[in-house]
C-alpha positions as a Markdown table, in Angstrom:
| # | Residue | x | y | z |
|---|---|---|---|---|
| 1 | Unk | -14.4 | 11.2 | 5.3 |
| 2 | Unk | -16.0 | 12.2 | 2.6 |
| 3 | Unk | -14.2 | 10.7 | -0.6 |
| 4 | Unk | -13.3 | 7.4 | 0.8 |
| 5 | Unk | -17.0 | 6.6 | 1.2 |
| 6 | Unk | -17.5 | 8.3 | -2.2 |
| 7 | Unk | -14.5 | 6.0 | -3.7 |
| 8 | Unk | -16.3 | 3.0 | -2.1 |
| 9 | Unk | -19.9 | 3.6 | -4.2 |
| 10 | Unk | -17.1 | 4.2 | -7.1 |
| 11 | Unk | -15.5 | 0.6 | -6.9 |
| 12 | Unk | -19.0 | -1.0 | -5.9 |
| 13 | Unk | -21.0 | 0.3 | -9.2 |
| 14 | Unk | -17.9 | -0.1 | -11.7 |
| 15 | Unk | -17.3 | -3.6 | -10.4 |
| 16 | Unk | -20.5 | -4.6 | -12.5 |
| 17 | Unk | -18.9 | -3.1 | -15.5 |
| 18 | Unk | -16.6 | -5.7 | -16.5 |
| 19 | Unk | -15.7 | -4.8 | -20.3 |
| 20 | Unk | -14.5 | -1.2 | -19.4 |
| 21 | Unk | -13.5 | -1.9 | -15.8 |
| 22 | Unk | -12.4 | -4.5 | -13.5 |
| 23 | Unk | -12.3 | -4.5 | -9.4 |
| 24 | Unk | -9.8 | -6.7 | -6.9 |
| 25 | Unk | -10.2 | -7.1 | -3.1 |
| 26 | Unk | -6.5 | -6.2 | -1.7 |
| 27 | Unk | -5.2 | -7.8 | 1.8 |
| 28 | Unk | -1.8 | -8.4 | 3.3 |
| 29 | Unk | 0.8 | -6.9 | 5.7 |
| 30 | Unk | 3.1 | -3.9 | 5.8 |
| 31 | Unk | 6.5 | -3.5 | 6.9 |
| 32 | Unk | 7.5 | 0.0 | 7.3 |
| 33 | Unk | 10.1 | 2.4 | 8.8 |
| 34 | Unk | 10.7 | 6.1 | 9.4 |
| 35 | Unk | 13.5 | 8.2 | 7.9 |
| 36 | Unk | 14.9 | 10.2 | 10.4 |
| 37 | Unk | 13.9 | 8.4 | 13.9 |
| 38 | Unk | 17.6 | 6.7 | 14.2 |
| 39 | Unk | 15.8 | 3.0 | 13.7 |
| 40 | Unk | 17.0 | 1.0 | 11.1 |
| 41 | Unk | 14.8 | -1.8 | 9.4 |
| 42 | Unk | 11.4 | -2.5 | 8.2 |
| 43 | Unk | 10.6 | -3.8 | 12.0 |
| 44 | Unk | 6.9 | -2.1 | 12.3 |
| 45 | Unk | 4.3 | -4.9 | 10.7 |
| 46 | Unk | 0.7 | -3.4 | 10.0 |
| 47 | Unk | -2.6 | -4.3 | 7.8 |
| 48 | Unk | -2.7 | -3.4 | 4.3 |
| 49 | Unk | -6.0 | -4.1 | 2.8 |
| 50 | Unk | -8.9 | -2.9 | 0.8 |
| 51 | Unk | -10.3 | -2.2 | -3.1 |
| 52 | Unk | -8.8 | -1.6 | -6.2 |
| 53 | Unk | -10.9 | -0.6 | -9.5 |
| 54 | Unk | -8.8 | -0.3 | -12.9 |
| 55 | Unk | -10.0 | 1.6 | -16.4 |
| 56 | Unk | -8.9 | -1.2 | -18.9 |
| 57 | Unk | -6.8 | 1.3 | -21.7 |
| 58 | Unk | -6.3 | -1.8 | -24.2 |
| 59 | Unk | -4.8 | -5.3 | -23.9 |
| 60 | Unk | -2.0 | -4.1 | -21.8 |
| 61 | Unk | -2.5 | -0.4 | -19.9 |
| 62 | Unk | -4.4 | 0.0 | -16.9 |
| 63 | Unk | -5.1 | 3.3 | -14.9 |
| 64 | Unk | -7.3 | 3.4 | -11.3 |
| 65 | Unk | -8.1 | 4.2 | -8.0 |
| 66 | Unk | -7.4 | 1.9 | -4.4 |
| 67 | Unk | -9.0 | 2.7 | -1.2 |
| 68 | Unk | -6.7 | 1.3 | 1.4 |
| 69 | Unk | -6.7 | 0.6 | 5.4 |
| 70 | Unk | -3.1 | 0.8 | 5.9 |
| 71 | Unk | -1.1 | 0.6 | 9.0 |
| 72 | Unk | 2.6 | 2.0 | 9.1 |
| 73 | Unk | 5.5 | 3.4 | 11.3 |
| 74 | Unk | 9.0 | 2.5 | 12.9 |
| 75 | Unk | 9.9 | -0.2 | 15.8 |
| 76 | Unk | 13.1 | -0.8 | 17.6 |
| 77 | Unk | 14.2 | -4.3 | 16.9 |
| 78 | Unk | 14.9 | -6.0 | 20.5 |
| 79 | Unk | 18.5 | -6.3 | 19.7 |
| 80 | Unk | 19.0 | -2.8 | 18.2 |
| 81 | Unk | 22.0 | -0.4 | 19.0 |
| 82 | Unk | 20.9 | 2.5 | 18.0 |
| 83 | Unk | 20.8 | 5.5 | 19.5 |
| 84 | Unk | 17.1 | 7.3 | 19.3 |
| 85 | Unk | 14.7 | 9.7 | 20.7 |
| 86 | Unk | 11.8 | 6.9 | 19.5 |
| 87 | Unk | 11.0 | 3.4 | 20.5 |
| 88 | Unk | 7.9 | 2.7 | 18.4 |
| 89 | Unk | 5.8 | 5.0 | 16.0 |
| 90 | Unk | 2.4 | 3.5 | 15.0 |
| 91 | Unk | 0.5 | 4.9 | 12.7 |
| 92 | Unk | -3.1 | 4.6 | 11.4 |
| 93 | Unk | -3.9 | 5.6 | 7.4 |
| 94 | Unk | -6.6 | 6.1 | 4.8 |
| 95 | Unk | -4.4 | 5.9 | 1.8 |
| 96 | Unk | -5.9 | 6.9 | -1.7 |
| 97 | Unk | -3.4 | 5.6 | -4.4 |
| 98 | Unk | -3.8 | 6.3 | -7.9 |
| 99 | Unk | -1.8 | 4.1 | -10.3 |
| 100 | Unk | -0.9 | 3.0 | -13.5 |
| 101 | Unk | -0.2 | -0.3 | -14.6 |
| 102 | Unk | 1.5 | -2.5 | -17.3 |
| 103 | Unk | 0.5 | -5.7 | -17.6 |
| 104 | Unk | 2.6 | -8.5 | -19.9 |
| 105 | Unk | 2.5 | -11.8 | -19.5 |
| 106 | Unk | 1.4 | -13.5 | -16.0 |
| 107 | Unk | 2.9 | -9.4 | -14.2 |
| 108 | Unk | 1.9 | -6.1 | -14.2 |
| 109 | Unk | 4.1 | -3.4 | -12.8 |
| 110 | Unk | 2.7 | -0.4 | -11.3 |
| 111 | Unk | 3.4 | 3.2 | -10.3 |
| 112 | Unk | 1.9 | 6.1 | -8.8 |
| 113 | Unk | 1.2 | 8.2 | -6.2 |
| 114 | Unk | -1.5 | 8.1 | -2.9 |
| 115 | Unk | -2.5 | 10.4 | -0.6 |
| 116 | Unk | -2.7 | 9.4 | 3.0 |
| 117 | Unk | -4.9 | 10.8 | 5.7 |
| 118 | Unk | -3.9 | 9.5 | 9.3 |
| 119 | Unk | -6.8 | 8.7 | 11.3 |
| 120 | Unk | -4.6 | 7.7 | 14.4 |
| 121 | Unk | -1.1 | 7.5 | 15.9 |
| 122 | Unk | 0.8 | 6.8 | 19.4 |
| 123 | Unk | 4.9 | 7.4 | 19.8 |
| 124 | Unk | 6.7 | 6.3 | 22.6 |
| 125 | Unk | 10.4 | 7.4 | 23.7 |
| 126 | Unk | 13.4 | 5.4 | 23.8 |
| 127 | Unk | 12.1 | 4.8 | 28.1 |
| 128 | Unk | 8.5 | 3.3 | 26.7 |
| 129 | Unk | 7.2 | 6.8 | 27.8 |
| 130 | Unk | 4.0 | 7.8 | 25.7 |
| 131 | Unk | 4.7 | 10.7 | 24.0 |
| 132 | Unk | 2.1 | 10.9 | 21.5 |
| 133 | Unk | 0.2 | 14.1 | 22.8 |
| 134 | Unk | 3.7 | 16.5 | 22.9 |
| 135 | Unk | 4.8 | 15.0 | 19.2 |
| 136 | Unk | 1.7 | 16.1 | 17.1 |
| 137 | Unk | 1.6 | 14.8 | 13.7 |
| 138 | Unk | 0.4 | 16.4 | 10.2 |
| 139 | Unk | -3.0 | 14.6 | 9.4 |
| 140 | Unk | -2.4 | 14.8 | 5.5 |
| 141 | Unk | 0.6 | 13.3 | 3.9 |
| 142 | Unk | 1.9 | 12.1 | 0.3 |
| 143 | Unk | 3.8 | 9.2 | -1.1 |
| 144 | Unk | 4.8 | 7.7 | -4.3 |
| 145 | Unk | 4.4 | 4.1 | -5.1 |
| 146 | Unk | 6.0 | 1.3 | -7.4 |
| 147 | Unk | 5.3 | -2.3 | -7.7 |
| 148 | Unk | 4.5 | -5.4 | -9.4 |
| 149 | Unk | 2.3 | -7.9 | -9.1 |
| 150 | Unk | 2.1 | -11.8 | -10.4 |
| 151 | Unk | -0.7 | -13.2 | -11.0 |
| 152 | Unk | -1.2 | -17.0 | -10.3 |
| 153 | Unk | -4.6 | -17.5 | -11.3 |
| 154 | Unk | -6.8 | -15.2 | -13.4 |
| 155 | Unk | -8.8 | -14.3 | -10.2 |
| 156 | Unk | -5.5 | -14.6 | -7.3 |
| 157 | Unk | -2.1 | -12.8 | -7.1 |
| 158 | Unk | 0.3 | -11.7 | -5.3 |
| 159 | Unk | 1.5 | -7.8 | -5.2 |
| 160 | Unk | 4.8 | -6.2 | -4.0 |
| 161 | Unk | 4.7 | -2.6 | -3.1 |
| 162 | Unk | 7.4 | 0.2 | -2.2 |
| 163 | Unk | 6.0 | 3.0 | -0.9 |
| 164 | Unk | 8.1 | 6.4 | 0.5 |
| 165 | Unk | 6.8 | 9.9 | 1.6 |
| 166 | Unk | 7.3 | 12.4 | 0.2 |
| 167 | Unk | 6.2 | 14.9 | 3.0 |
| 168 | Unk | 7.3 | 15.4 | 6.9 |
| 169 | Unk | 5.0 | 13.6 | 9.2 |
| 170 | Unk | 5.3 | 15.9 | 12.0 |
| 171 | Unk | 4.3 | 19.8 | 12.2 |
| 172 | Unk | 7.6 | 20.9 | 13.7 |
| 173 | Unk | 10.5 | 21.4 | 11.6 |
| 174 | Unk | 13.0 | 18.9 | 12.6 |
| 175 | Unk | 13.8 | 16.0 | 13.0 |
| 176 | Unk | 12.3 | 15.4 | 9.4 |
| 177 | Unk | 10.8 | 12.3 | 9.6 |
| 178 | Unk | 9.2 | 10.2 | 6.5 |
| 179 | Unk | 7.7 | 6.9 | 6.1 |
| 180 | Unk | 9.0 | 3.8 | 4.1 |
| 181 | Unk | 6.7 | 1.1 | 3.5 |
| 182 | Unk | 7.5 | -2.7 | 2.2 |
| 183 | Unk | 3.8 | -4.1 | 1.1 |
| 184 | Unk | 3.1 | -7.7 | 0.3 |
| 185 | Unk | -1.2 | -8.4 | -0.5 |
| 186 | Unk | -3.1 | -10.4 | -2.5 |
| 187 | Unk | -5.1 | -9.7 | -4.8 |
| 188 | Unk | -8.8 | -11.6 | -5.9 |
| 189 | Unk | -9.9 | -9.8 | -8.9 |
| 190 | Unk | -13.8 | -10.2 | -9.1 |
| 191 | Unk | -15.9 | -11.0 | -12.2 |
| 192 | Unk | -13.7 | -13.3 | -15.1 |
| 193 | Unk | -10.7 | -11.8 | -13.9 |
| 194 | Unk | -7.5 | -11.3 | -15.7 |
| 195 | Unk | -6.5 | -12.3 | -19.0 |
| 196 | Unk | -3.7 | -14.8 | -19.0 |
| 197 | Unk | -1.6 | -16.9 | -21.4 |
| 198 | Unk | -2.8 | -20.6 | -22.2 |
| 199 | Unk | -0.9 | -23.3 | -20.4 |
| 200 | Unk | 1.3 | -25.1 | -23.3 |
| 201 | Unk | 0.0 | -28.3 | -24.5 |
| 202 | Unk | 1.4 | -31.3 | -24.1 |
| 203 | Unk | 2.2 | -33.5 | -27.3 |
| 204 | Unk | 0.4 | -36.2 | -28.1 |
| 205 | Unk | 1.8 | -39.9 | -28.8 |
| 206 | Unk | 1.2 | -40.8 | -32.8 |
């Protein structure tokens, strides 16, 4: 555990630098689902939060590190008919994205690519069995990522994320099985925060 507490003193001691950098605090939910289990539908919810620290490459590019919490998987909806092995994957993540971003106007849309280290999991069968010990998992995983995020406020907004793996989760070699995440967060930049266009003014009477 290593780099995420070496990313943390990272995002702490750049945070003060606000002309070359600029740090947010990220929190909201996940939605995810597992290619390959038989479950259809983003029916797994999980927390999605943590810290974001951007280089500023001129008015409108943006390169930087997050350190994320994030919790994903796959869930049988209560009225599903599908046939699978799986009622409910839960998984537990450090995620390490590294992204780029394009920022115009009140959005900036991001892409990249994070590396995830699970710190925890349970599986249970289609009978509610736990099955978690005979199913081992890989602990290191990657994904890539693309969103966007609108900024409300020059300190608050609001961030979509897709995420997908691209790496099997478990050691054996089938059923190949690969997570799909739906992320929404906010996001509270510290310090000024960002740049955004003046409100219009309203005309005055003569």
């Amino acid at each position: 555990m290593r780099i995420p507490l070496l990313l943390l003193s990272f995002l702490l001691a750049v945070s003060l630098s606000a002309q070359t950098f600029r740090a947010s605090i990220l929190g909201g939910v996940n939605l995810s689902q597992v290619d390959g289990d038989d479950l259809l539908g983003f029916y797994q919810p999980g927390v999605n939060a943590g810290l974001r620290v951007v280089a500023l490459l001129g008015d409108r590019w943006r390169v930087g590190p997050e350190l994320l919490y994030s919790q994903q998987g796959a869930h049988r909806n209560r009225n599903s008919i599908n046939v699978s092995d799986f009622r409910d994957i839960r998984l537990n993540t450090v995620e390490l994205p590294l992204m780029v971003y394009y920022k115009d106007w009140r959005l900036a849309a991001e892409a990249g690519v994070s590396y995830q280290r699970l710190i925890g999991y349970t599986i249970t069968d289609a009978a509610g069995n736990d099955i978690t010990t005979s199913f081992p998992l890989k602990n290191d995983h990657a994904a890539a990522n693309l969103g966007v995020t609108l900024f409300l406020t020059p300190r608050l907004g609001v961030n979509f994320r897709w995420s997908k793996q691209f790496t099997d989760l478990q050691q054996a070699e089938a059923p190949r099985l690969r997570g799909r995440t739906l992320s929404l967060r906010a996001v509270y930049t510290l310090g000024a925060g960002e740049s955004l266009p003046a409100a219009p003014t309203p005309p005055t009477g003569n």
